[in-house]
C-alpha positions as CSV (number, residue, x, y, z in Angstrom):
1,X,86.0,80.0,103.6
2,X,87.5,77.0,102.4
3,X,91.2,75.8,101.8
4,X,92.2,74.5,99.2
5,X,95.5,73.3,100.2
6,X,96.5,70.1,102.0
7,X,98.9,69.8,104.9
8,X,101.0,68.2,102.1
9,X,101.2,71.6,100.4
10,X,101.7,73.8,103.6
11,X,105.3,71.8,103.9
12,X,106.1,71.5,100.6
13,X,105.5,75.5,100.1
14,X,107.4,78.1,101.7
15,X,106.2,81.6,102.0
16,X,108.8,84.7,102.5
17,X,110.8,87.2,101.7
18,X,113.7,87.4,98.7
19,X,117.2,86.2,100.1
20,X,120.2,86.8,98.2
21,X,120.6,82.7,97.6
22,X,117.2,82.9,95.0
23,X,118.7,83.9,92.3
24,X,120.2,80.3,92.2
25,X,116.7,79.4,92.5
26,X,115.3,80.4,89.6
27,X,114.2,83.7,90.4
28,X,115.2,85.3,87.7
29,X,114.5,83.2,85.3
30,X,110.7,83.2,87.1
31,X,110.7,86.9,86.2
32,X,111.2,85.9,82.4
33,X,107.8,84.3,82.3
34,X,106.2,87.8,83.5
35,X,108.5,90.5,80.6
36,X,111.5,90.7,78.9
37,X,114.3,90.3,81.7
38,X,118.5,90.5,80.6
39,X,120.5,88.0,82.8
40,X,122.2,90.5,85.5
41,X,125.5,88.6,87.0
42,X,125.9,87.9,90.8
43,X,127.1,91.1,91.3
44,X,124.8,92.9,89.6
45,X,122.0,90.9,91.9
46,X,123.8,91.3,94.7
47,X,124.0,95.2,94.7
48,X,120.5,95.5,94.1
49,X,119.5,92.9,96.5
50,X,121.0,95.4,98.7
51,X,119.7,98.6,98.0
52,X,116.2,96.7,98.2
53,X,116.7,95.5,101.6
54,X,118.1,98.8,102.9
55,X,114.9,100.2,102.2
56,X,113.3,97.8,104.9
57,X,109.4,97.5,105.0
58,X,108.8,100.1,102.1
59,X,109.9,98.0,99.7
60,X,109.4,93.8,100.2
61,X,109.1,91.2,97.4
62,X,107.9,88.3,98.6
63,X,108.4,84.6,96.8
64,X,107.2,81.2,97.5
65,X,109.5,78.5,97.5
66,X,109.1,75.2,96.3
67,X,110.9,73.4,98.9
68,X,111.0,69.5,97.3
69,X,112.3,71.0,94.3
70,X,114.3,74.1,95.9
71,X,112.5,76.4,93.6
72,X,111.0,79.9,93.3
73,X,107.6,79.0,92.2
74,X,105.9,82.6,92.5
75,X,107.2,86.1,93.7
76,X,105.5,89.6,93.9
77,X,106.5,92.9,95.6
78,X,104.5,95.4,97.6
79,X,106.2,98.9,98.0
80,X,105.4,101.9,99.9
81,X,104.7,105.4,98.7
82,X,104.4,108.0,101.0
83,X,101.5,110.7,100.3
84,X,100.8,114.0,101.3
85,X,97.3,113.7,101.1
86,X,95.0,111.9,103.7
87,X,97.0,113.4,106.2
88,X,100.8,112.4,104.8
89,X,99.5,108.3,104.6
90,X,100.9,105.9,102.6
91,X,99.8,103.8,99.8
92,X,101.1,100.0,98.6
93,X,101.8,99.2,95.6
94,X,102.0,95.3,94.4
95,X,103.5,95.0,91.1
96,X,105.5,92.2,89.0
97,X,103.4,89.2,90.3
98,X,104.1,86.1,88.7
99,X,103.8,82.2,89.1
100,X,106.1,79.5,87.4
101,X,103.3,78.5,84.1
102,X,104.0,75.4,86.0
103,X,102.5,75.7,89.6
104,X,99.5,78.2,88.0
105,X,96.2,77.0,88.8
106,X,97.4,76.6,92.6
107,X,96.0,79.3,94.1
108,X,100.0,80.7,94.5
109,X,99.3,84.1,93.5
């Protein structure tokens, strides 16, 4: 299969998980372009930053940074249900992906 992205991109874009520093990096305003999402204040992202991450692997949301313009470009989270059928697995679920309308086209998502 072939790539589409340059060395140039791999450096300027920076796959990983959500820190607590990306909501001054757009990140909720990224979320805007994908449905109606209220400002929350630091607090607010704080505290739920938290009970995300205590949830460890089950829950991850994932963003990619733009890192010449220290901004979230494109985010989306994968969480974990665990099943009682086929023998108690576990299912993921990715939900709220979205890409800044300008970095679309880039393969991102």
């Amino acid at each position: 299969m072939e790539s589409n992205t340059t060395s140039s991109d791999e450096q300027r874009y920076q796959v990983r998980r959500l820190e607590i520093t990306d909501k001054n990096k757009g990140f909720m305003e990224l979320l805007q372009q994908l449905t109606v999402c209220d400002s929350i204040t630091d607090e607010e992202f704080q505290k739920r930053f938290e009970e995300l991450k205590s949830y460890g692997d089950d829950h991850v949301i994932c963003v990619i940074e733009d890192l010449n313009l220290s901004k979230i470009v494109a985010t989306g989270s994968v969480f974990i249900e665990k099943k009682f059928i086929r023998s108690c697995g576990k299912v993921g679920h990715i939900v709220d992906v979205v890409v800044d309308s300008g970095a679309r086209g880039m393969q991102l998502g």
